[in-house]
N, C-alpha and C positions, 0 to 999 in steps of 0.2 A: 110844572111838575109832570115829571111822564107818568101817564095811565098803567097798571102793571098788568102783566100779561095775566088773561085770565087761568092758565093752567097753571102759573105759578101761587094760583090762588086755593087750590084743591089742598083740601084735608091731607096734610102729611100720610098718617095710616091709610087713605086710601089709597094715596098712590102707592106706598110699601106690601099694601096684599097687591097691589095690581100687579106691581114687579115680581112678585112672588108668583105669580104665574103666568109671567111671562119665561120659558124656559131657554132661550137663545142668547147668549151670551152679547151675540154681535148688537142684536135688539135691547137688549141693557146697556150696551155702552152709550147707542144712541138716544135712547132715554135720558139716561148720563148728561145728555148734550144740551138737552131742550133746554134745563135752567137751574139756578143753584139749590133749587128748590129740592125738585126731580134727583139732583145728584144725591143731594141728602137720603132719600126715599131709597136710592139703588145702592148706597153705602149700607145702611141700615137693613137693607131686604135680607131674605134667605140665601146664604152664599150655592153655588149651582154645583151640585157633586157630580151629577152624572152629566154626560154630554154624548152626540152623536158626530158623527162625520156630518160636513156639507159638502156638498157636490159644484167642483172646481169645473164650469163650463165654458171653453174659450171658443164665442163665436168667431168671423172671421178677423177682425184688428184688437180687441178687447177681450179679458175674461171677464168672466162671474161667476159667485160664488152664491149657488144657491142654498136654502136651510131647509131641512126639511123637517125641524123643528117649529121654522114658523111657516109651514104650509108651500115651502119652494119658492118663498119670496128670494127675488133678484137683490143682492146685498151689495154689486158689484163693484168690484174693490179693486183690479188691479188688471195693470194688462200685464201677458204673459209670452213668455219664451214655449217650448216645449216643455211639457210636464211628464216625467217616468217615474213617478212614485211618493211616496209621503211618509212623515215618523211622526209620532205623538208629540202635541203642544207647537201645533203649528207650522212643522218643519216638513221644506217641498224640497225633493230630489230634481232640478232642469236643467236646459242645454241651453243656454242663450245663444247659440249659435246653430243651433239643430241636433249639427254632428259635432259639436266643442259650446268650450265654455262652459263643464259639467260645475255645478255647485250643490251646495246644499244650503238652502236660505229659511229662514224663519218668518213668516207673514206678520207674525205679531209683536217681534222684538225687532225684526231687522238685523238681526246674527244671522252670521253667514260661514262655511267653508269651502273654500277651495277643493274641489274634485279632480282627480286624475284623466286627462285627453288621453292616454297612451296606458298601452297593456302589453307586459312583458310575457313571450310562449318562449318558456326554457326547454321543456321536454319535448315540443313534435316538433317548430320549428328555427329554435330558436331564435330570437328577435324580437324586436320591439315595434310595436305598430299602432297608427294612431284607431281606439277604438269608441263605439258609439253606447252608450249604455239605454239598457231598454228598459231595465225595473231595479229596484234595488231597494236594499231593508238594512238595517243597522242591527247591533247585538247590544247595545245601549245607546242612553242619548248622547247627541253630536260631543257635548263638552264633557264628558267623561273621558279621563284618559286612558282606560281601556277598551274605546269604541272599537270599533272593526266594524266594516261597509263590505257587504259580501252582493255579486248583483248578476244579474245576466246580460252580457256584452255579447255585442257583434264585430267582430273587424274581418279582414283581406289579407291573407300572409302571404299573397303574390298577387302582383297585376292581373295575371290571367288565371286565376284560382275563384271558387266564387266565397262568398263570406262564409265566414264560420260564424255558428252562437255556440257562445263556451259560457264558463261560471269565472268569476271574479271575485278580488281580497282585496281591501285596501283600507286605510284609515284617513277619517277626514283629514286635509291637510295635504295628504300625499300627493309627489306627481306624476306617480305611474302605479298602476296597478298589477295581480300578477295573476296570472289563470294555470298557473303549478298546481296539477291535481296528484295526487301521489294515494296511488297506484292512476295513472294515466289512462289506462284500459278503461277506465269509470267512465268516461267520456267520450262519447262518439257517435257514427251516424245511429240512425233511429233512439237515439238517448238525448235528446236534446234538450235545454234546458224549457220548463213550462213555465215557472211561479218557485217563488224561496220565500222561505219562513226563516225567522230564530226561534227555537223551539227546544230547551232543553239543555241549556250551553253550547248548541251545535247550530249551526246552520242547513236547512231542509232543503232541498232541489227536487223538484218535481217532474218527471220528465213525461214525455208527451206520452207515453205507454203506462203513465201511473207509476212507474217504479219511483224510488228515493236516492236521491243520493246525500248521505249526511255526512259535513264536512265541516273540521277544527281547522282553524290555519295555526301554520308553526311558524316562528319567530329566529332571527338570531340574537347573537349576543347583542346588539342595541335596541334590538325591539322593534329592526323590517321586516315585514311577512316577508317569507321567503316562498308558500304555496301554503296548499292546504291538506291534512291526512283526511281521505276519504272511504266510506264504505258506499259500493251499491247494493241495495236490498232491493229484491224482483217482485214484486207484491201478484197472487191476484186478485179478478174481484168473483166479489161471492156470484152464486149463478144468479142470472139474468142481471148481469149488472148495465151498460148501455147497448142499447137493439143497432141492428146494422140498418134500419131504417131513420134513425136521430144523427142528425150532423153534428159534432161535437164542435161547440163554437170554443168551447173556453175550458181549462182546469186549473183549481185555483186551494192552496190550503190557506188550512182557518186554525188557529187555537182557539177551542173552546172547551171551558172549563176541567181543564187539565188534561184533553186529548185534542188529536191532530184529527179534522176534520180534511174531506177532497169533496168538494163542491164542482160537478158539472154541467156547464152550461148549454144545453140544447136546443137546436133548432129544425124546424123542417128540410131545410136544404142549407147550400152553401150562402144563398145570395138572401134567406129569409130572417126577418126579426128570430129574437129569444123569444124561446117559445115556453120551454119549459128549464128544471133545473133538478139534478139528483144529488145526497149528498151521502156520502160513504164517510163511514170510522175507520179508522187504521188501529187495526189488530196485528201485535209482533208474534205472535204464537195462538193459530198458523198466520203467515205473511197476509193478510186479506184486506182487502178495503170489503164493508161488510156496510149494504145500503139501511139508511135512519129512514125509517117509515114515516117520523114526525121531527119537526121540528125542536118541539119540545119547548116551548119557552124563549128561542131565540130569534134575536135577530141580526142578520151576517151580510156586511157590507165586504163584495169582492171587489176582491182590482191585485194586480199581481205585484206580488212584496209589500200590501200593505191591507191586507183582508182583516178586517175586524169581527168580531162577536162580541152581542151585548142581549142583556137581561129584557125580556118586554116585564117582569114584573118593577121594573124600572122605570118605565114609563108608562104612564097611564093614557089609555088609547092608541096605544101601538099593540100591533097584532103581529105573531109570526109572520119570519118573512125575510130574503133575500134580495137587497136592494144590489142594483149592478149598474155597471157603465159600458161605454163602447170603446171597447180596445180592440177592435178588429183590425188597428193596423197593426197590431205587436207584432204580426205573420208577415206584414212588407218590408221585405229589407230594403228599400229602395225609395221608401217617402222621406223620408228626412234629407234625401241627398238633391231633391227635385227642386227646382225653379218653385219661388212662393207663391205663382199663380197655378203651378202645376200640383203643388203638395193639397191634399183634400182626406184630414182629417178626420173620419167620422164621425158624427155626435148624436145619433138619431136612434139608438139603439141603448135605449138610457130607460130604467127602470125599476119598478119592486114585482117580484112572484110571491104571490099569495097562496099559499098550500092548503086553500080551503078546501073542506071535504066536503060536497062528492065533485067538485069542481073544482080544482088549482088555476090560475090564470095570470095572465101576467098583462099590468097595466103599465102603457108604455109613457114618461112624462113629456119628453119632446121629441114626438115621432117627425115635425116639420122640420126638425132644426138642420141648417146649412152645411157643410162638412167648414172644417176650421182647417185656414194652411199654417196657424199655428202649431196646435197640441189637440194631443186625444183629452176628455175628460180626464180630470185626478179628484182625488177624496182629500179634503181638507179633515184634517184627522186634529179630533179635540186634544 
């Protein structure tokens, strides 16, 4: 007769408070695992309401998914394509091919859609051209039928032209997307796309000067995006908004709690770590991004098209604070197209800013880590 395992010998309620505070999902399933005992315990436990993002990190052949609910433990679960972005309940926007092969897959289910390689320019240059998608966010989830996938695309509308980054419409499924901006003037040099939100029934566009561009896509009679009706609003920001001595690494909006937050990410120079980060409200009357002296309560995971805010009264021992990753190539038009000895994804610029007062600082998690000719970092979004 087999001896039985001794954990499976533990006081039921013991192990059901234990899972009770254990807050990580992925750490309950494996619990789950140990034995029929334990299964019983994590069936029974407290069901998990709130959740965090985990931090999607693909060294150079493999990713991992670390938690930073259970302390940045290594979960690593999957190896990965390029990753451009993430939607709630699991769902990762990648390129299995770098520059093709766009999907939208689900980690947890294994649902998947088909993404559009090609992007249609009706207004500047007419034509069709295959394009590479750099972020993108949904206006609901994938299996709804009235999704729409709005993103920021880069393509080539002539061999010897150099890329454009335009804004993009398309619904999962589709196979071609379409960058019809109407009025078309919205769009152009020094207007270029930053970071999109869904924010409001519209779609948000961020562009590298802070302005907005908010954008509905129209439909025909069967239900193809045919482009999208756009306004640009010129925002500024209130005085002393970022010094001409801060390199602007990044800008990024955030919905939180029923306003449009712009979170900037700062550094000493071009080639230095995040150093620090400022984060502006958007006020429509007058146009301002108008800087938040505090945090207030939250805590705001960026990454572009897929920025989160969440309650620290929510979690117990969590402090204000702006958790970020390294997407310093989103600015390389030209890594995804390189030899995979030659492509060197950043990942060392991974971290939380802590807005303590009199001292803000920012603790970096893996300042050693190797560049990936994979993918840049993504957020695994609860």
């Amino acid at each position: 007769m087999a001896v039985p395992l001794r954990w499976a010998n533990l006081n039921i309620n013991l192990v059901i408070e234990i899972v009770n505070r254990v807050p990580c999902a992925i750490d309950r399933e494996r619990m789950a695992a140990v034995c029929q005992a334990w299964l019983a315990a994590v069936v029974q436990a407290k069901p998990l309401t709130y959740q965090l993002p985990s931090l999607f990190l693909p060294p150079a052949n493999v990713s991992g998914v670390y938690c930073y609910l259970s302390g940045c433990r290594d979960h690593n679960m999957l190896p990965g394509p390029r990753y451009f972005g993430s939607y709630d309940g699991g769902w990762f926007f990648l390129a299995y091919g770098q520059t093709r092969g766009h999907r939208l897959f689900n980690i947890r289910t294994g649902g998947s859609h088909e993404l559009p390689d090609v992007v249609a320019d009706l207004f500047t240059t007419v034509g069709t051209y295959s394009m590479v998608v750099l972020a993108a966010t949904l206006s609901l989830p994938p299996d709804h039928l009235a999704c729409v996938a709005a993103g920021i695309v880069t393509y080539q509308p002539d061999l010897d032209a150099p890329r454009r980054r335009h804004v993009a419409f398309w619904r999962p499924g589709d196979k071609m997307a379409v960058c019809n901006v109407v009025p078309n003037e919205s769009v152009g040099p020094g207007l270029e796309p930053e970071d999109v939100v869904y924010y409001r029934d519209s779609f948000y566009f961020l562009t590298q000067d802070g302005h907005i561009l908010v954008s509905r896509p129209y439909y025909n009679r069967v239900g193809d995006i045919l482009g999208a009706l756009s306004k640009l609003t010129r925002f500024q920001f209130q005085e002393g908004g970022c010094s001409d001595e801060q390199f602007v690494r990044a800008r990024y909006l955030v919905s939180s709690r029923g306003e449009l937050l712009m979170v900037v990410r700062l550094a000493a120079h071009h080639h230095a770590p995040t150093s620090s980060f400022k984060v502006f409200r958007m006020t429509l009357y007058p146009r301002t991004w108008f800087e938040e002296d505090a945090l207030c309560g939250r805590m705001l995971f960026v990454g572009r098209g897929c920025s989160r805010s969440y309650e620290v009264s929510q979690y117990p021992g969590f402090k204000d604070g702006i958790f970020f990753l390294d997407d310093r190539s989103f600015y390389d038009a030209e890594m995804m197209f390189r030899r995979v000895n030659e492509r060197q994804y950043p990942c060392s610029d991974i971290g939380k800013w802590s807005p303590d007062r009199p001292s803000p600082h920012v603790d970096l998690y893996f300042p050693e880590r190797v560049p990936s000719y994979n993918s840049p970092p993504a957020w695994l979004l609860p």
